[in-house]
C-alpha positions as CSV (number, residue, x, y, z in Angstrom):
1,X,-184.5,67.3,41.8
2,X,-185.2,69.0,37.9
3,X,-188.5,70.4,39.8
4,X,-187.2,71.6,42.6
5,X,-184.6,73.6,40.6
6,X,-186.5,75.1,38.4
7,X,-188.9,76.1,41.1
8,X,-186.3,77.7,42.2
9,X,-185.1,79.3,38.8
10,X,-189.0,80.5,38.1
11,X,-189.0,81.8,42.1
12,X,-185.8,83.8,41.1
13,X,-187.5,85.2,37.8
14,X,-190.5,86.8,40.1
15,X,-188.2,88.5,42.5
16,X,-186.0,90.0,39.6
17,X,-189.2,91.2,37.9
18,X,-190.3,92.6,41.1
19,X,-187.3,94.7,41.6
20,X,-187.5,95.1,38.1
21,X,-190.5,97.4,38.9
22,X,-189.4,99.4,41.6
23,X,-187.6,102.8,40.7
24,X,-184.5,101.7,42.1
25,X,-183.4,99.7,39.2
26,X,-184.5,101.8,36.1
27,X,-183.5,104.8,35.7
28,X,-184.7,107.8,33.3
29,X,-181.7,106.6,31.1
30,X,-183.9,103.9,28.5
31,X,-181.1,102.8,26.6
32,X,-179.6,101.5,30.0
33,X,-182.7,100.5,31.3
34,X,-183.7,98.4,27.7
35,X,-180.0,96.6,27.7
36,X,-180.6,95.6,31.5
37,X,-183.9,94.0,31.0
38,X,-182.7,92.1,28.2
39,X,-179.6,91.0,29.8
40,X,-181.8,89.6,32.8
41,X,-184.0,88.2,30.2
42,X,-180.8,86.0,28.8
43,X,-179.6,85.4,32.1
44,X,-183.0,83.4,32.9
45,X,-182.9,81.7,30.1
46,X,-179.2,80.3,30.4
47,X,-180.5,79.5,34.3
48,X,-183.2,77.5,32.5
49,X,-181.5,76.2,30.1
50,X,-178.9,74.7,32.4
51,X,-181.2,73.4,34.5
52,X,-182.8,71.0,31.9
53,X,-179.3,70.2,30.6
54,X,-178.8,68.8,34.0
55,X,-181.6,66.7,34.3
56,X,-183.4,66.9,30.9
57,X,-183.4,63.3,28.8
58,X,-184.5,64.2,25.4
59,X,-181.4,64.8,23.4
60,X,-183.6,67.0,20.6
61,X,-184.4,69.1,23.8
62,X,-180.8,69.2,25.2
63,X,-179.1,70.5,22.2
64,X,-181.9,73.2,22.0
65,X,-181.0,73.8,25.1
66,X,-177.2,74.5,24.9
67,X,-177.9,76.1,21.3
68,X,-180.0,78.7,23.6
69,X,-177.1,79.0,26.1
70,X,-174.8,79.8,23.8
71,X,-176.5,82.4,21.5
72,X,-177.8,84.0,25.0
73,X,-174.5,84.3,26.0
74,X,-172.9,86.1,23.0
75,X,-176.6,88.3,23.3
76,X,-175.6,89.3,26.7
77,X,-171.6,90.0,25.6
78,X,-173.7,92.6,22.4
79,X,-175.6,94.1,25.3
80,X,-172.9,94.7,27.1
81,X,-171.0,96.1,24.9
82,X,-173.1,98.2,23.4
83,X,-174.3,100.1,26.5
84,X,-170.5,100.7,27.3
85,X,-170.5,102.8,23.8
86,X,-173.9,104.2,25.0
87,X,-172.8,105.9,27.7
88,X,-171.9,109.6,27.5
């Protein structure tokens, strides 16, 4: 089951980063553009990150884990925030 889901998480990383490339998601705006890669960036990790959670054993490796969640979270919340007071 752990496989299959993060097959699935690592299949959903390739078709962000392939949209990623195509000129409908960036913009000539790179402050925007910067804030939205790194918030997909975050958001895979907490997808991976959950996953192990679920099915992962090692308790070293678990509380790595949620540490990650957690600091990506507050990250994406920053990100957010700061391109609201980027835009003009």
């Amino acid at each position: 089951m752990f496989t299959q889901q993060q097959s699935q998480n690592i299949e959903a990383m390739n078709l962000k980063l392939q949209k990623t490339n195509s000129n409908d998601t960036l913009s000539k705006d790179y402050d925007a553009n910067f804030a939205t890669l790194l918030m997909d960036q975050r958001q895979d990790s907490i997808d991976m990150a959950t996953t192990y959670l679920q099915y992962g054993k090692n308790d070293t490796l678990r509380a790595y884990a949620q540490q990650l969640v957690d600091q990506s979270k507050k990250q994406m919340n920053s990100l957010k925030s700061m391109a609201k007071a980027t835009v003009k």
